[in-house]
C-alpha positions in Angstrom: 46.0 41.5 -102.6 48.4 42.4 -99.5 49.5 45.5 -98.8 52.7 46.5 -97.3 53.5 46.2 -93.9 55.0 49.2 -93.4 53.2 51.6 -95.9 50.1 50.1 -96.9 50.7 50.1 -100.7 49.5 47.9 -102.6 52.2 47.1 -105.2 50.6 45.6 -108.2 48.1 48.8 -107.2 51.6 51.0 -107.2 52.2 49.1 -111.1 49.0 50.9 -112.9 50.8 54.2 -111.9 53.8 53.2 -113.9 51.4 52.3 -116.6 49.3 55.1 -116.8 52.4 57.2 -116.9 53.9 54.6 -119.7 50.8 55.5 -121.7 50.6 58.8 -121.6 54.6 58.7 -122.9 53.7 56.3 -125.5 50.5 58.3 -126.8 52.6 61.2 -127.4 50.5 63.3 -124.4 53.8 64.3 -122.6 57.3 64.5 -123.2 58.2 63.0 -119.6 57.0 62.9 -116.3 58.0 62.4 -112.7 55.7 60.9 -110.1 56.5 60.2 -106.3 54.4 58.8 -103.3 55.4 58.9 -99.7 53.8 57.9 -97.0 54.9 58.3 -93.1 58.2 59.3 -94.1 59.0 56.9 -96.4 59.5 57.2 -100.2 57.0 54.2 -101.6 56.8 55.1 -104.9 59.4 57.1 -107.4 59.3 56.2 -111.3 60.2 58.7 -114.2 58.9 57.9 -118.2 59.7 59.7 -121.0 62.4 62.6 -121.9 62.9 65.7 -120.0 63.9 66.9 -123.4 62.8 65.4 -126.7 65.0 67.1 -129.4 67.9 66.2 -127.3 67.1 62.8 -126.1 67.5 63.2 -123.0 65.8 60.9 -120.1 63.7 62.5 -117.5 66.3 62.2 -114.6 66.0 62.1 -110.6 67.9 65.3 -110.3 65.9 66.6 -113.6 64.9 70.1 -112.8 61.2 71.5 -113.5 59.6 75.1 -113.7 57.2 74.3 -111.4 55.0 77.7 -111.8 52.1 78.4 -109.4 53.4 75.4 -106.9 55.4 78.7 -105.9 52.4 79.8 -104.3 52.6 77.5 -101.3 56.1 78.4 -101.0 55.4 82.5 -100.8 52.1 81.9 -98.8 54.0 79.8 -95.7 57.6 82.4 -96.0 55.2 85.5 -95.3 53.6 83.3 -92.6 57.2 83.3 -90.6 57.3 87.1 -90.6 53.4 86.7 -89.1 55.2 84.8 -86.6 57.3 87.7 -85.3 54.9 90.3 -85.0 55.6 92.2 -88.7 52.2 92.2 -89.0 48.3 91.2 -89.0 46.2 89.5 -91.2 43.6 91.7 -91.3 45.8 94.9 -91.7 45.6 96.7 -94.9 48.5 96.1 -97.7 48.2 99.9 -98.0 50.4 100.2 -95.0 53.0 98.6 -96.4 52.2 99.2 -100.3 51.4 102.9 -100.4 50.0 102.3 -104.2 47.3 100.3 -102.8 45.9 102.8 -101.0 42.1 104.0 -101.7 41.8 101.2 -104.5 38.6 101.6 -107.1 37.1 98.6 -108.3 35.9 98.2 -111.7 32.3 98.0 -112.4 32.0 95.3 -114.8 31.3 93.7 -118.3 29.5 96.7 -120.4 31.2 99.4 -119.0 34.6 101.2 -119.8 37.4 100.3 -117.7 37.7 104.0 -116.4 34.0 103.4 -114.9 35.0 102.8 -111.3 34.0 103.3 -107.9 35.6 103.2 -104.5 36.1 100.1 -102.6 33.8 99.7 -99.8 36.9 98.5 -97.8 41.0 98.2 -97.7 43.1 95.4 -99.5 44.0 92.9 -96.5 47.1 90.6 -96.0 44.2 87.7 -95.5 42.6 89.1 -98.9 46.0 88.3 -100.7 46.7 85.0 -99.0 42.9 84.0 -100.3 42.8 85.6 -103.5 39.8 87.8 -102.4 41.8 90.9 -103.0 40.1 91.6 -106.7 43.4 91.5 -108.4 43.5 89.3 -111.3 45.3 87.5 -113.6 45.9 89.3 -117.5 43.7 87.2 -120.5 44.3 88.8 -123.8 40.6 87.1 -125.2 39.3 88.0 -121.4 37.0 91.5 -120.2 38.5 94.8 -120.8 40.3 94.4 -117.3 42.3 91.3 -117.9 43.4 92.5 -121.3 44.5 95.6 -119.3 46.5 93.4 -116.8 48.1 92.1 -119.9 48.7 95.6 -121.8 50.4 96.6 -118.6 52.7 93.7 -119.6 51.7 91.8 -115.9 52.2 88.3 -118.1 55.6 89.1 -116.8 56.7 89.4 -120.8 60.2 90.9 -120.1 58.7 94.4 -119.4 59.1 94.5 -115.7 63.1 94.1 -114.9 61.3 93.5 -110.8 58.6 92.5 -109.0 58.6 96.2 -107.3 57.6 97.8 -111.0 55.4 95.2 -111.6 53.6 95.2 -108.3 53.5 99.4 -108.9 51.9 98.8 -112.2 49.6 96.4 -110.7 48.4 98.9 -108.3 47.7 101.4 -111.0 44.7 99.2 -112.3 41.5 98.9 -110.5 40.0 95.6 -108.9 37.9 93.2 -110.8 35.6 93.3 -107.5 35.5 94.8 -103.9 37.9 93.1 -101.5 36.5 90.4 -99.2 33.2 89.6 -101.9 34.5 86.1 -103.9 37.3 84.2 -104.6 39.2 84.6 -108.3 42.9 83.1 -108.9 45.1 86.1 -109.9 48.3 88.0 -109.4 47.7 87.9 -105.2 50.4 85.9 -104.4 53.7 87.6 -106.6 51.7 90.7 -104.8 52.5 88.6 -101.3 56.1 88.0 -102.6 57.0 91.8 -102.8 55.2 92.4 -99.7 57.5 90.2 -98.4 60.6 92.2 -99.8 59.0 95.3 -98.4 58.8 93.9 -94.7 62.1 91.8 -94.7 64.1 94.4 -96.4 65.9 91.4 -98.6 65.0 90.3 -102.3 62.3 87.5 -102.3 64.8 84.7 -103.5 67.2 85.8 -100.8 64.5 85.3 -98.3 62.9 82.4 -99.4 66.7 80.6 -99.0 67.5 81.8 -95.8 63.7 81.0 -94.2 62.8 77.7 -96.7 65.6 76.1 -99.0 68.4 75.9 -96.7 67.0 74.6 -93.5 65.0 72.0 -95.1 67.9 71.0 -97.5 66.5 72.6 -101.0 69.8 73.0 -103.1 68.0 73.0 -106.3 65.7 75.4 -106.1 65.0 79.1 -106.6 64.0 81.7 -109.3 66.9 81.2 -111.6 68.7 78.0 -113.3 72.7 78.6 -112.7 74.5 77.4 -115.6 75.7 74.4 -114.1 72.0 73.1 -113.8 71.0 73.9 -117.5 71.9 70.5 -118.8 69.8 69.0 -116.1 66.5 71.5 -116.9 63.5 70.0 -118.5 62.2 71.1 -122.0 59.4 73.0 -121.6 56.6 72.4 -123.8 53.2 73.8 -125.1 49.7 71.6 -126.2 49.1 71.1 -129.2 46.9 69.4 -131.5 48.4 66.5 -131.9 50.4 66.3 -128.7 53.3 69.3 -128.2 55.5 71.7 -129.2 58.4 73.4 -127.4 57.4 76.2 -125.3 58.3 80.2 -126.6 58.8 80.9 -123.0 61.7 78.2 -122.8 64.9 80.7 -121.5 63.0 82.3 -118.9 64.1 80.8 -115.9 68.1 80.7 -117.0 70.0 82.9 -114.3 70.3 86.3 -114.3 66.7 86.1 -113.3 65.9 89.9 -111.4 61.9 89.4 -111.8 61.5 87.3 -108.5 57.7 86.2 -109.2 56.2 85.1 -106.2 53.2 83.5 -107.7 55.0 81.2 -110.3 58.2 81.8 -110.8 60.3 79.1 -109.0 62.0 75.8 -110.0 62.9 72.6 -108.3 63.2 69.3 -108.3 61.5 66.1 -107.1 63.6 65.4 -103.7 63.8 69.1 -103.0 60.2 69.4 -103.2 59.2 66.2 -101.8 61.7 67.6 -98.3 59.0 70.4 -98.9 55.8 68.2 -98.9 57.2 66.2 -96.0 57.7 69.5 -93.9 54.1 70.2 -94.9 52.8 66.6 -93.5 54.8 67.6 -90.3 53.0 70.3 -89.4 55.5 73.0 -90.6 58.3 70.5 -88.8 61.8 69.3 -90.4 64.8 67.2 -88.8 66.3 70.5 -87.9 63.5 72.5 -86.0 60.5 74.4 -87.9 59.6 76.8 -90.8 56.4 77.6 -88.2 54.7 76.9 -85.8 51.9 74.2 -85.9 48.9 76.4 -84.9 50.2 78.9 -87.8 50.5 75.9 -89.9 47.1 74.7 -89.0 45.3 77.9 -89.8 47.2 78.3 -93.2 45.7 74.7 -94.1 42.2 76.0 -92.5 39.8 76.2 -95.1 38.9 80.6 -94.9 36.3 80.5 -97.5 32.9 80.1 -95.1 32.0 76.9 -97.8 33.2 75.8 -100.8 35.2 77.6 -104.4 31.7 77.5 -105.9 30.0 79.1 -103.5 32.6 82.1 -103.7 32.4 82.3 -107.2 34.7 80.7 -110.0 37.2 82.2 -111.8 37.5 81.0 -115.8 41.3 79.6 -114.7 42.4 77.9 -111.7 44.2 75.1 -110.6 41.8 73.4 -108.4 37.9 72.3 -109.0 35.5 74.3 -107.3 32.8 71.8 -106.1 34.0 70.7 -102.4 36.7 72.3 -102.2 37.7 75.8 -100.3 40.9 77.8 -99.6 43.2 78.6 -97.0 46.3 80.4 -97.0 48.2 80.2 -99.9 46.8 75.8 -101.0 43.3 74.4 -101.4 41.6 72.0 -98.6 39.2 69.5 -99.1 36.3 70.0 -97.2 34.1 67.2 -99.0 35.2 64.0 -101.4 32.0 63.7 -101.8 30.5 67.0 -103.4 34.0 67.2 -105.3 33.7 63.9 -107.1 36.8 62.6 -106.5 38.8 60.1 -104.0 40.1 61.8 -101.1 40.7 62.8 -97.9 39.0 66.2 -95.8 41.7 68.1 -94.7 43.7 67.6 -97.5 45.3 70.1 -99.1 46.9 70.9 -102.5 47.7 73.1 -105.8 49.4 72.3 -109.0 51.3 75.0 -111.9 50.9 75.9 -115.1 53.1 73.4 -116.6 51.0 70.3 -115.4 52.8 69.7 -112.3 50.6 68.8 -108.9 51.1 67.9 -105.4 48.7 67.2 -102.8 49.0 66.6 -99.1 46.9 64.1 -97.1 47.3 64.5 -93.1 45.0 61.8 -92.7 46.7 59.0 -95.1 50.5 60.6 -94.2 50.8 60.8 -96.9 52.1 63.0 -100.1 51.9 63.0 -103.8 54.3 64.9 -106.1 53.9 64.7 -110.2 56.4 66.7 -112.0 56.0 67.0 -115.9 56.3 70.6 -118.4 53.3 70.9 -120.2 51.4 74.5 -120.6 48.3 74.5 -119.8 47.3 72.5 -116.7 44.3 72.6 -118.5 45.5 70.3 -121.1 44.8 67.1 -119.8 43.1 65.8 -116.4 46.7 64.3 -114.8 45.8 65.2 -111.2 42.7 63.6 -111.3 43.7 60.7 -112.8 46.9 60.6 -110.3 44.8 61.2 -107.6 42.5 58.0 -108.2 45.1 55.9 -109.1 47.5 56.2 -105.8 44.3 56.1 -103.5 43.1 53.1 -105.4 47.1 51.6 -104.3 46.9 52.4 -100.9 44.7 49.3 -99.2 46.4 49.2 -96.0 44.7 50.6 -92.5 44.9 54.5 -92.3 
């Protein structure tokens, strides 16, 4: 086998990805996907398979756009990181200061007792808490503990209730922690928490913000909390697991503009070249063609693993996007700390996250390279495609590092 020159890709290597995307088409597991692999720059690997819409017959596209959910995070996490930049504030100052409702927070005391059974935090909510997800706040589960069926009641699924994220993040506020700030690590509602934070300091909506510090210097015309309705015809079908493969999504008009509930956590879409411009900044160090989104000690601390160890040691949550085993946190993305203790090919330093609908990316300073899968199928859960994806483009890439 020879790799290329250039990229160190070995194509017949490069073939088993179209394959294995091929089959998971062919088995009836997804509708479509999208799967792209750069390396130093260059583009060494693009391929779609399937329909971006069934019913309608429609091929999954290059321009095809995707809800990509919690790959949002990443997005939020590094715009609050500019105003860090200039001084707005400090990541260990309390979100009190800025979100009065935070103030003097309670934390629930567990499994067996009411949800009015609270006591007082031993310490303030801090910007680092949020960008962590060591703040306490948590996601809503309807079959969950009486808190996450209360972060659901309060209609914090985002279920239409909430016409912003500035009633949402009030209600959110009203509820008491899951546990006291600083303690463990559990995936939750931190980051659309970090989005209106961000409308608080910046004085702007979070979309209007996001474009003016992310999409438009680096180039992202497709992207943003709302499909206009000259996208529609190019937005995938989004679809739910089932049984025997899948069934169109409930929550299918959700993202067709007007769109007012600006949910920093999840609620963004994009395509493959607008995010890939975004992956490619990442690589750089928080560089792009036309200057910076940071600075690269910013960047390096946000890609820092702040967890002390690994997710397991901080304690799991029953929903993530990420394994636990050998892999910590920084500031808005997971980072390999160790291939080894997390089972799976890869890189330390690396760092990632994925969204509900299946979709993935990961980031590999040491390789150069990026990975981008693209697909609409609720939940992540549903299937192991980033693992799979991850061992099949390392197992391609033969070249020297």
């Amino acid at each position: 086998m020879h790799a290329d020159d250039i990229t160190g890709f070995d194509p017949r290597g490069l073939a088993r990805v179209k394959t294995w995307m091929d089959n998971h088409v062919r088995d009836g597991r997804l509708a479509g996907l999208a799967v792209q692999i750069a390396r130093r720059g260059q583009v060494v690997f693009s391929e779609r398979s399937g329909q971006r819409d069934v019913a309608a017959g429609l091929p999954v596209a290059p321009d095809t756009i995707w809800r990509i959910y919690s790959m949002t995070k990443p997005v939020t996490s590094l715009a609050l990181l500019t105003l860090y930049e200039e001084g707005a504030f400090q990541l260990d100052q309390p979100i009190a200061d800025f979100l009065p409702g935070f103030a003097n927070p309670r934390v629930w005391k567990g499994e067996g007792h009411p949800l009015a059974a609270t006591e007082p935090a031993r310490r303030d909510i801090t910007i680092h808490d949020l960008l962590t997800h060591q703040a306490g706040i948590v996601y809503g589960d309807r079959g969950g503990n009486a808190l996450e069926r209360a972060v659901s009641d309060a209609g914090l699924d985002f279920d239409g209730r909430f016409a912003t994220m500035a009633e949402a993040v009030d209600a959110l506020a009203s509820l008491p922690l899951a546990f006291h700030p600083g303690s463990r690590w559990f995936y939750g509602l931190s980051t659309d928490v970090i989005g209106r934070l961000i409308e608080v300091l910046s004085g702007r909506t979070l979309g209007a913000f996001l474009k003016d510090r992310i999409f438009d210097p680096l180039g992202m015309t497709d992207t943003g909390f709302e499909v206009r309705a000259e996208q529609e015809p190019r937005l995938a079908a989004l679809y739910d697991h089932a049984d025997r493969g899948f069934v169109l999504s409930a929550d299918q008009d959700k993202c067709l503009a007007p769109v007012t509930l600006q949910s920093g956590g999840g609620g963004l879409v994009s395509t493959m070249a607008d995010y890939q411009r975004f992956a490619t900044m990442l690589l750089r160090r928080g560089a792009h063609e036309g200057g910076h989104i940071v600075g690269r000690k910013t960047f390096d601390l946000m890609v820092s693993n702040q967890m002390g160890g690994d997710l397991a040691q901080r304690g799991q949550a029953h929903f993530s996007e990420t394994t636990f085993e050998g892999i910590g946190f920084g500031l808005g993305v997971s980072v390999m700390l160790d291939p080894a203790k997390a089972r799976i090919v890869g890189s330390p330093g690396e760092f990632a996250w994925g969204g509900m609908a299946s979709t993935a990316f990961w980031v590999d300073p040491v390789e150069e390279m990026t990975v981008i899968l693209m697909t609409q199928l609720i939940p992540s859960s549903a299937y192991t495609l980033r693992r799979q994806l991850r061992v099949l483009s390392y197992a391609a890439l033969i070249g020297e590092s």
